[in-house]
C-alpha positions in Angstrom: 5.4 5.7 -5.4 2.6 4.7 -3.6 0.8 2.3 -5.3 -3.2 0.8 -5.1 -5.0 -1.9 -6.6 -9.0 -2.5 -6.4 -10.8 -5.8 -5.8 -14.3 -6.4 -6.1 -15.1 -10.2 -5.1 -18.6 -10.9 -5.4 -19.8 -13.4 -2.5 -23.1 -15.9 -3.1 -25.0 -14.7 0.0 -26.9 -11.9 0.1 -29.3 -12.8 2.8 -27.6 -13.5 6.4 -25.4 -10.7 7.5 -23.7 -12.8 9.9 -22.2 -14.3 6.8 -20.9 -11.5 4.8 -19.9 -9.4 7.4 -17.8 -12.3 8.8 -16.3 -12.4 5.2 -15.7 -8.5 5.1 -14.4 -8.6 8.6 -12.0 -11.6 7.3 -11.0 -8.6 4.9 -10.3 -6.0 7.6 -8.0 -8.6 9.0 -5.8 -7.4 7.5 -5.4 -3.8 9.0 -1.8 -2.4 7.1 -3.3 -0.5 4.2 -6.8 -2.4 3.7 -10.0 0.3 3.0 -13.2 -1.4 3.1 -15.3 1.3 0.6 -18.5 -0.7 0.6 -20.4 -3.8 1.6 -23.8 -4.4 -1.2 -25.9 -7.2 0.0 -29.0 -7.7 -2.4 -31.2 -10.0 -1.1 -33.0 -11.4 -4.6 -30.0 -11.9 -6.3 -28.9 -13.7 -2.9 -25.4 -12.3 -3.4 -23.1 -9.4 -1.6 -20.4 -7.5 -3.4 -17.8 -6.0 -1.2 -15.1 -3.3 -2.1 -11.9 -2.5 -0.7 -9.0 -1.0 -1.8 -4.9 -1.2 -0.7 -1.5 -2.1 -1.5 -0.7 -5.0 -3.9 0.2 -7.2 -1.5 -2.4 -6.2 1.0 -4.9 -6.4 -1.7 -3.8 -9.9 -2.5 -3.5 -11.4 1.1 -7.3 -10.0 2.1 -8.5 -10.9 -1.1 -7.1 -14.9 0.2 -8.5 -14.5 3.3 -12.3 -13.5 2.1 -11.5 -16.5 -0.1 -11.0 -18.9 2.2 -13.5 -17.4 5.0 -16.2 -17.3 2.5 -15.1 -21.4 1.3 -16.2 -22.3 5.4 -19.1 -20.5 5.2 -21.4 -20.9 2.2 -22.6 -23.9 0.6 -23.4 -23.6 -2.9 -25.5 -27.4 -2.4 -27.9 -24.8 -0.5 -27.9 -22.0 -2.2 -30.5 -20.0 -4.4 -31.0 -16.5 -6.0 -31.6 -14.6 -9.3 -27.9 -14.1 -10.1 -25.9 -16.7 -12.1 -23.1 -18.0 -10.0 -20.4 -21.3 -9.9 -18.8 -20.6 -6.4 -18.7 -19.2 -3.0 -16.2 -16.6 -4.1 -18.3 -16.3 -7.4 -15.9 -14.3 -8.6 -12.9 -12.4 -7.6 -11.0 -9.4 -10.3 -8.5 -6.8 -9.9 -8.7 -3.7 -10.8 -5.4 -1.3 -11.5 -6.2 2.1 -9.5 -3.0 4.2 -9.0 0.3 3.2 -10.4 -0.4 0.2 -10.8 -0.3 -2.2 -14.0 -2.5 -4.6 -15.9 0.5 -6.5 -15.6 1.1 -6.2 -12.2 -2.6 -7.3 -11.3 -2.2 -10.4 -13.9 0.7 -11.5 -11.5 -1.5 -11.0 -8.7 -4.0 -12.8 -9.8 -1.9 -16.0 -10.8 -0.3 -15.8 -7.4 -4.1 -15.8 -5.8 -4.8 -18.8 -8.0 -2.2 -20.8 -6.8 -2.2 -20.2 -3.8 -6.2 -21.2 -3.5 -5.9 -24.0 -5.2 -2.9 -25.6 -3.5 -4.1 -24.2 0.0 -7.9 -24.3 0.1 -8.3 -26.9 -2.4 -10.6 -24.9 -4.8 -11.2 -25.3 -8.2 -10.0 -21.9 -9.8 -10.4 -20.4 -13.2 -8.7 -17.0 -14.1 -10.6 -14.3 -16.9 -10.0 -10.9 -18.3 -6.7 -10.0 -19.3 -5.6 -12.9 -16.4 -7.2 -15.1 -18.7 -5.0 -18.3 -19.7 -7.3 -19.3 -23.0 -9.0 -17.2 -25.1 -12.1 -19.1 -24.2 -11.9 -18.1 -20.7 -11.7 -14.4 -21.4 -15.4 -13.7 -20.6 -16.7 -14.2 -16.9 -19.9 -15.4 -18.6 -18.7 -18.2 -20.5 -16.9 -20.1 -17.5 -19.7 -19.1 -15.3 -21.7 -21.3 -18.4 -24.5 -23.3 -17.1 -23.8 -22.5 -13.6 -22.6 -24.2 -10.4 -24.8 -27.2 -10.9 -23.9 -28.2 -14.5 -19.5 -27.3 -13.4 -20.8 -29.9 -10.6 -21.4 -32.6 -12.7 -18.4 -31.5 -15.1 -15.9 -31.0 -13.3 -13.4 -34.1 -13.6 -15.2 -35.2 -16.4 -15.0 -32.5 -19.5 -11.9 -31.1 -20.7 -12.9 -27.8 -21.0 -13.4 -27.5 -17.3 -10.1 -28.1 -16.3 -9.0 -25.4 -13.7 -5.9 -23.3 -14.0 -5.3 -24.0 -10.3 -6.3 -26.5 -7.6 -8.1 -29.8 -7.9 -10.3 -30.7 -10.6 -12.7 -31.8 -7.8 -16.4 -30.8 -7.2 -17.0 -29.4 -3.9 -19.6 -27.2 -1.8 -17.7 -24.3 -2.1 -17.7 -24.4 -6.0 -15.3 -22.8 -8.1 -13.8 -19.2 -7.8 -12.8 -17.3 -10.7 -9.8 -15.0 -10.3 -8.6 -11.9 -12.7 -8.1 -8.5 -13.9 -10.7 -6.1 -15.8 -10.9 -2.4 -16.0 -13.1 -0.5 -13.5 -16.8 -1.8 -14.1 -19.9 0.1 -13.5 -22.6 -2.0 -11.7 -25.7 -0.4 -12.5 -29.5 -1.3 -12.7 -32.8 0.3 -14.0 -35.9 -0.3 -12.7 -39.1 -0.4 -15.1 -42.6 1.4 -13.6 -44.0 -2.5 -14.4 -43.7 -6.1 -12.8 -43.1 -7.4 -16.5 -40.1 -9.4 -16.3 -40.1 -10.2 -20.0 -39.7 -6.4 -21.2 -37.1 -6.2 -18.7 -35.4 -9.2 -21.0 -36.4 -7.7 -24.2 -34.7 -4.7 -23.2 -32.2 -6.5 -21.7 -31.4 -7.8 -25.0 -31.4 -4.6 -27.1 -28.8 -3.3 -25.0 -26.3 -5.3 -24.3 -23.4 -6.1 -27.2 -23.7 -9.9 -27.6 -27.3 -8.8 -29.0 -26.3 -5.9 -31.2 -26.8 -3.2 -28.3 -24.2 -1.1 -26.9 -19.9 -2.3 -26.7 -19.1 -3.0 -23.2 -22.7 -3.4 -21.7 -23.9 -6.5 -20.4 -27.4 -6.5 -19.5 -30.1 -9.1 -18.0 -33.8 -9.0 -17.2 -34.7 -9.5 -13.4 -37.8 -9.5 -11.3 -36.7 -8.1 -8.0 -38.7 -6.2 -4.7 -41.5 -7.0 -7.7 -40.6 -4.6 -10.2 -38.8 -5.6 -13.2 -35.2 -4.4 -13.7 -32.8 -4.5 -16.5 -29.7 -5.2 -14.4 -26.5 -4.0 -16.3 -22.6 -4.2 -16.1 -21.1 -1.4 -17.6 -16.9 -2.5 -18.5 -15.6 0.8 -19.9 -17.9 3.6 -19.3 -15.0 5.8 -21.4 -16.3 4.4 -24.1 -19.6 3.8 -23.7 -20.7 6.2 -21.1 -23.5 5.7 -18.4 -25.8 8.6 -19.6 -25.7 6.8 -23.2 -27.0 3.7 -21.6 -29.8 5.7 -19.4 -30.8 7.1 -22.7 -31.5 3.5 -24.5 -32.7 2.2 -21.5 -35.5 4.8 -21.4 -35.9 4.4 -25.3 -36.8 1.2 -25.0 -38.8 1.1 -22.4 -40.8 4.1 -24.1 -41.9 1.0 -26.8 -43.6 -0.7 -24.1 -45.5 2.2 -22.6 -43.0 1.9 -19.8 -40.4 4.4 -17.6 -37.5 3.7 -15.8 -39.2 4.3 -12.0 -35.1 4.5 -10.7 -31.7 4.1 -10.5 -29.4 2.1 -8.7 -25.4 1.6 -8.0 -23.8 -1.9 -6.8 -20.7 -1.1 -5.2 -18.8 2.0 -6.3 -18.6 4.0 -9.5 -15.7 6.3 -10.6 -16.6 10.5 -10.1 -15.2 10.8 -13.7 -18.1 9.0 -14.9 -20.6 11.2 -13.1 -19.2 14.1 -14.5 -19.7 13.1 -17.8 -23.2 12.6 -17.2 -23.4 16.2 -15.5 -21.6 17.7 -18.9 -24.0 15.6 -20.9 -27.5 16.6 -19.2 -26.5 20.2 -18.1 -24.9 20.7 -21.6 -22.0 22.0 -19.7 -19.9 20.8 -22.6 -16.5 23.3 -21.6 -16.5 22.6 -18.0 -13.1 21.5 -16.9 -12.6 19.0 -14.2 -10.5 21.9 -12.2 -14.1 23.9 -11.7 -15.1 21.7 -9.2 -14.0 22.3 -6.1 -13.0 18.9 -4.4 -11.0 18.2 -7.8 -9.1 21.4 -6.8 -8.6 20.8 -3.3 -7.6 17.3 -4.5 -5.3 18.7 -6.7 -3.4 20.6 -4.1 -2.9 17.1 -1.6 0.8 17.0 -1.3 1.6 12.6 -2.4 4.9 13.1 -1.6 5.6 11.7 1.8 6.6 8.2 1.0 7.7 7.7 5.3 6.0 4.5 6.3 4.1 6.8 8.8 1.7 3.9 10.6 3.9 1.5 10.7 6.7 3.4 12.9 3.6 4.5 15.1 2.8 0.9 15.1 6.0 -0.1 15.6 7.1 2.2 18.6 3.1 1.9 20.5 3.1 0.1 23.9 2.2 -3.1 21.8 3.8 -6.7 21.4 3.0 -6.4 17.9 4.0 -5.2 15.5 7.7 -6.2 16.4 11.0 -7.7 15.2 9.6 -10.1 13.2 7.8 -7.6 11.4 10.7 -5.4 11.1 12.9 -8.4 9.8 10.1 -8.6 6.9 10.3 -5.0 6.0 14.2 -5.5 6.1 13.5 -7.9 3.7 11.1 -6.1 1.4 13.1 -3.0 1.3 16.1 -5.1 -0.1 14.1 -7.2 -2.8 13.0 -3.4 -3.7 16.2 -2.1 -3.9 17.3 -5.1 -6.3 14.1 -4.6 -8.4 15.6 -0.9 -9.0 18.4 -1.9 -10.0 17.4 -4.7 -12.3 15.2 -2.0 -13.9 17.6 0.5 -14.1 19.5 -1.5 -15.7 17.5 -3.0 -18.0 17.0 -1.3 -21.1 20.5 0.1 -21.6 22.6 -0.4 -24.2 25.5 -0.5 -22.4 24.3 -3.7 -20.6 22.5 -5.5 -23.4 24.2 -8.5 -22.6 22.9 -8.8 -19.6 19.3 -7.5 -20.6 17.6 -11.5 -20.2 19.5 -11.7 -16.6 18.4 -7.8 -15.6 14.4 -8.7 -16.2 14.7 -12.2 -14.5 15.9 -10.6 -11.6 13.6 -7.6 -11.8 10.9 -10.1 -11.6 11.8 -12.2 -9.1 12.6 -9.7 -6.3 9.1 -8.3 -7.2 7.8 -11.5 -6.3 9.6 -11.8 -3.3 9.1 -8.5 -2.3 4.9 -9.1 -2.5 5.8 -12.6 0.1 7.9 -10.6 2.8 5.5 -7.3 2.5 2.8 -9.8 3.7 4.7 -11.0 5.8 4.9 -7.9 7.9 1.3 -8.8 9.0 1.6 -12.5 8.7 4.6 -12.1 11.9 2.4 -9.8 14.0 -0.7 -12.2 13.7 1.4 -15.0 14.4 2.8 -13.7 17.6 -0.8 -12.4 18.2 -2.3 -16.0 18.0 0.3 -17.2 20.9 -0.9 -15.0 23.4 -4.3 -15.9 22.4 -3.6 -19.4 23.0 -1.6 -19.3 26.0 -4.4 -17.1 28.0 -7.5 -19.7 27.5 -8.2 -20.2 30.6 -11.5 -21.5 30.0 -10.0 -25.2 28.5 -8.4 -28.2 29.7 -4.7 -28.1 30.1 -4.0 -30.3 27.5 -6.1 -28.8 24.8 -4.5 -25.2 25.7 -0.9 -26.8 25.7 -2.1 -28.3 22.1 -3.1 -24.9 20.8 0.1 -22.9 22.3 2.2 -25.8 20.4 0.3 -25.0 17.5 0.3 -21.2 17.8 4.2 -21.4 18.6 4.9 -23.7 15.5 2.8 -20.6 13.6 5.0 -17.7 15.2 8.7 -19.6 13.8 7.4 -20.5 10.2 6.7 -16.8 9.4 10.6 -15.8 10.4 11.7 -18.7 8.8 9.8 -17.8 6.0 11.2 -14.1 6.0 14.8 -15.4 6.6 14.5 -17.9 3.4 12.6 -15.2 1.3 15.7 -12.8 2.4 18.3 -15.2 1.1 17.0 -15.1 -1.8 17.1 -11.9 -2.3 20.6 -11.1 -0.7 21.2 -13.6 -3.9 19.5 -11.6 -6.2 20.9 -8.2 -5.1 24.9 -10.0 -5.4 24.2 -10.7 -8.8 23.2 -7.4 -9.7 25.3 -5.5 -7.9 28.0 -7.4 -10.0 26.1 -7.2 -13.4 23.8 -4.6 -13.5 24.3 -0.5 -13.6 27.9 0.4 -12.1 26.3 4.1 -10.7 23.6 1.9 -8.9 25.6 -0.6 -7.7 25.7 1.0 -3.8 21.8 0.7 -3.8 22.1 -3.0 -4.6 24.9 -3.6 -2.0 22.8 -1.7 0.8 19.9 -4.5 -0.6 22.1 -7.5 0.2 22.9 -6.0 3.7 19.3 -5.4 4.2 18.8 -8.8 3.4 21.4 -10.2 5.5 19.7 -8.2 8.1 16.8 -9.3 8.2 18.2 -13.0 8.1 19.6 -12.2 11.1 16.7 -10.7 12.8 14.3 -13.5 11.8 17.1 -16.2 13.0 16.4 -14.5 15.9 13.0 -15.1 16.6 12.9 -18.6 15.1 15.3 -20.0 17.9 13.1 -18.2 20.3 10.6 -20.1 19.7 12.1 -23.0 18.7 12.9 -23.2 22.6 9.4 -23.4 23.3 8.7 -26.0 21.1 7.5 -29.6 22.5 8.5 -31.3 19.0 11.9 -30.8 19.0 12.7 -32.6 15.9 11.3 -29.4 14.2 12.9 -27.4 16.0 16.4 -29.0 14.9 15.4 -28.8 11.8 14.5 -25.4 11.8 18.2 -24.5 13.4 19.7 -26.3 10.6 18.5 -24.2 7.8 18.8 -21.4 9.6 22.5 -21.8 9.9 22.8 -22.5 6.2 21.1 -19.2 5.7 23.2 -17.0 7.7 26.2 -18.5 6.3 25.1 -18.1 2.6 24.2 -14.1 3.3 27.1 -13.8 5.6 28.7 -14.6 3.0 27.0 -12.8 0.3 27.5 -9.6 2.4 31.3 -9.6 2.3 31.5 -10.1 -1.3 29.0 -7.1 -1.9 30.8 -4.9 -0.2 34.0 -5.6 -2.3 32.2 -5.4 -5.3 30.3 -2.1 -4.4 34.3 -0.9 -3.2 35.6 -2.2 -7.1 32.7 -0.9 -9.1 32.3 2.1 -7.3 35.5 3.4 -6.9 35.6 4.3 -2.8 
């Protein structure tokens, strides 16, 4: 079941292109199943909104890397434009595409958060349905007053207590993280330069006035016509035509017209052809009459072979490699324990063990999101050794410095992957023992996975653990390692008799 999520962070710089497109391309770092749909710089509003689309976990990590690229880069001390903002990262929801849950997303975004906050050091609030307090439910509210007046907050007021990182005012401001529905960015344009009817209208839209439910809606003065710039947050319910139509209504009162259109970022074909039905009056026409829906129709999603990776694996490249494939090991048998957690929760034969079944359904979901990023994470790691080790440019000592470095990089991922996969092989024992008796081969095969990749990762942390200068690390990293191997060694025996007792072979 191949699953994508949507994020649409919104970036405060909509002026130097070197900027944002270092942030997108900070995005496309991440190359497994990242799409980069679009890249909308406005200039007035001084702000770019980028799109991209891609697995949870690949959604998650490029999300954290245009996070902390776009931290480095903008200063919020500097920083003016027509759109109200509070950080860098101004603000940063997910949006559930294609099986995918609200739920799922919420975890994302809490995972985000943390990780921000303890790694960056950024202040981060989470809205929507990540929200934490009621209070914090609306974008608009925490964005309240701005970056300058969170500035002089921050520390001091209660209420602007973040739900991650440090309650410290910085450059970069604060970043809001969460999950909304899909949202229709969309402006009109007014045949005047009045930026006060743009307001007034403004106002007799949007819902916290009395306007329309789920439109938000603000006057602006941009390229010197006046625009009624709107956010549309469930165009089911209130659709975009029904919005055009007020818009035009209103401005009628003034004398005025809407001169044109215009999209920010994307918007769903669904809600275009409800606009065609509405202003062709083609009331009966079916979805299946138009021919890229039928062509669509016929795509065959059934394939679940990870295609690009094999090819990526088997190329004439250093990377991917082992390491990579030790974190797919490892993914495949958190997934496999999730299955089986899930299968068996829910049954009535197992209610005793329903608390246990959806703990561990939820922890190997976790886990599974760490070692799927990991899959990049080892190739990039390897990839910044050989960077390192072919300066040639540099003094000795600073390239030795940055191979140490580099090296130190390349064993913490596998050492990452073989803890993760522990973890796991722990998981998939206790529900191979517990959970659904017919399933209870699929959860063995996760605990050898996970033994597996233990082994593979063990592998490349003691080769580079032989290339370390600071071998007190090194020890150290030997030392768990062996604790590891043991506990799934372990683990992987007592599986297997349990699959053999349960299973009946």
């Amino acid at each position: 079941m191949h699953q994508l999520v949507e994020c649409v962070p919104n970036f405060s710089n909509g002026r130097d292109p070197a900027i944002y497109n270092t942030i997108a391309d900070a995005i496309r770092s991440v190359r497994a199943s990242i799409r980069l749909l679009d890249i909308s710089a406005d200039p007035d509003h001084n702000r770019t909104v980028i799109t991209f689309v891609g697995t949870p976990a690949d959604v998650e990590e490029a999300a954290y890397r245009a996070i902390a690229a776009a931290a480095k880069l903008i200063d919020l001390d500097t920083h003016q434009g027509e759109h109200p903002r509070i950080g860098a990262t101004d603000v940063c929801p997910f949006i559930p595409i294609k099986n995918t849950t609200i739920k799922e997303c919420v975890e994302m975004a809490h995972r985000l958060g943390q990780r921000v906050g303890a790694e960056l050091g950024i202040c981060v609030y989470l809205y929507g349905d990540a929200a934490t307090r009621p209070e914090r439910e609306k974008l608009a509210d925490i964005r309240k007053g701005q970056y300058e007046k969170w500035k002089a907050e921050i520390g001091q007021e209660p209420a602007r207590e973040p739900d991650y990182g440090p309650a410290i005012p910085a450059k970069w401001g604060a970043t809001v993280i969460g999950v909304r529905p899909f949202l229709i960015a969309y402006n009109l344009y007014l045949n005047t330069d009045n930026v006060e009817i743009a307001e007034q209208i403004a106002r007799a839209v949007r819902f916290t006035s009395g306007g329309l439910r789920y439109v938000q809606a603000k006057g602006f003065l941009v390229e010197g016509l006046a625009q009624v710039s709107m956010n549309l947050t469930n165009f089911d319910k209130t659709p975009i035509y029904r919005v055009q139509e007020m818009v035009k209504r209103e401005a009628a009162r003034y004398g005025l017209a809407v001169s044109k259109a215009e999209l920010v970022g994307l918007i769903p074909q669904q809600a275009l052809m409800e606009s065609a039905r509405y202003y062709l009056q083609l009331d009966e026409m079916q979805d299946d009459q138009v021919l890229e829906y039928r062509l669509l129709e016929e795509e065959d999603d059934s394939d679940y072979t990870p295609h690009p990776f094999l090819d990526a694996l088997a190329a004439k490249e250093p990377t991917p490699g082992g390491g990579s494939a030790a974190a797919l090991a490892g993914a495949l048998a958190a997934a496999l324990a999730q299955m089986v957690a899930g299968l068996t929760a829910g049954k009535k034969k197992y209610a005793a063990v329903q608390g246990q079944a959806e703990a561990i359904a939820a922890q190997a979901s976790s886990l599974r999101t760490e070692l799927t990023t990991a899959i990049r994470a080892d190739a990039a790691a390897y990839e910044a050794v050989i960077t390192a080790a072919r300066q040639q440019d540099v003094p000795e000592e600073i390239r030795a410095t940055a191979v140490e470095n580099a090296t130190i990089g390349a064993g913490e991922v596998p050492l990452r992957v073989a803890r993760l996969s522990r973890d796991v092989a722990q998981l998939a024992q206790t529900i191979a023992t517990i959970g659904l008796a017919s399933a209870v081969t699929d959860a063995a095969a996760g605990a050898l996975l996970a033994h597996t990749a233990v082994q593979i990762a063990a592998m490349n942390v003691r080769i580079n653990a032989l290339g370390l200068q600071n071998q007190a690390l090194a020890a150290q990293w030997l030392a768990e390692l062996e604790t590891w191997e043991r506990d799934t060694a372990v683990i992987a025996e007592a599986v297997m008799a349990a699959a053999r007792e349960r299973g009946g072979f």
